[in-house]
N, C-alpha and C positions, 0 to 999 in steps of 0.2 A: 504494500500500500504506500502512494505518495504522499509526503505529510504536504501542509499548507503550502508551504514556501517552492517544495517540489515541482508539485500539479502549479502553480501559480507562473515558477520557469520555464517548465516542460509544457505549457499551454501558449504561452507567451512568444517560447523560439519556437514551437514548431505543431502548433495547430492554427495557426492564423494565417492570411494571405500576406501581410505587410509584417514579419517577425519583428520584436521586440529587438534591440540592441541590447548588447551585454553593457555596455555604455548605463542607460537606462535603466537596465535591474540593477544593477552594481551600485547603481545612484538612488532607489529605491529600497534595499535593503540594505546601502550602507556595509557592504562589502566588496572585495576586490574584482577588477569582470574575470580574474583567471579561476575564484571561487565561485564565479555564477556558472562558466564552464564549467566546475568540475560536478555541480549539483547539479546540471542540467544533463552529462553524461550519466550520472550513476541513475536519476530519472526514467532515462530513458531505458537504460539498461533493465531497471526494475518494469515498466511496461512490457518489454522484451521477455522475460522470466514467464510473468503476468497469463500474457495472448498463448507461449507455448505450454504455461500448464494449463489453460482451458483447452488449450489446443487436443494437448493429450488426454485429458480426461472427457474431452467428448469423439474420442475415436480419430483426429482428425490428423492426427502428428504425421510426420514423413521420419522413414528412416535417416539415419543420418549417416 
């Protein structure tokens, strides 16, 4: 699960048509934009996890 600040980045760079700037969150939360990277990567990654365990528990998975 994404906490707030997460889904807040992870929604921001990369569900929207005009993505946010790391500029702009970094200025918003009042940290650095190479920490808004690194919480936006492990975000994502946690999504990733997410899609492939529904994936697998609804039969859907591919070998790998």
């Amino acid at each position: 699960d994404l906490n707030e600040r997460e889904r807040r980045i992870f929604e921001a760079r990369r569900l929207t048509d005009e993505p946010v700037t790391l500029e702009e969150l970094s200025a918003e939360f009042g940290v650095s934009r190479e920490r808004i990277r690194q919480i936006e990567v492990r975000a994502f990654e946690k999504v990733q996890q997410a899609v492939q365990k529904s994936a697998k528990s609804d039969g859907m998975a591919t070998a790998s």
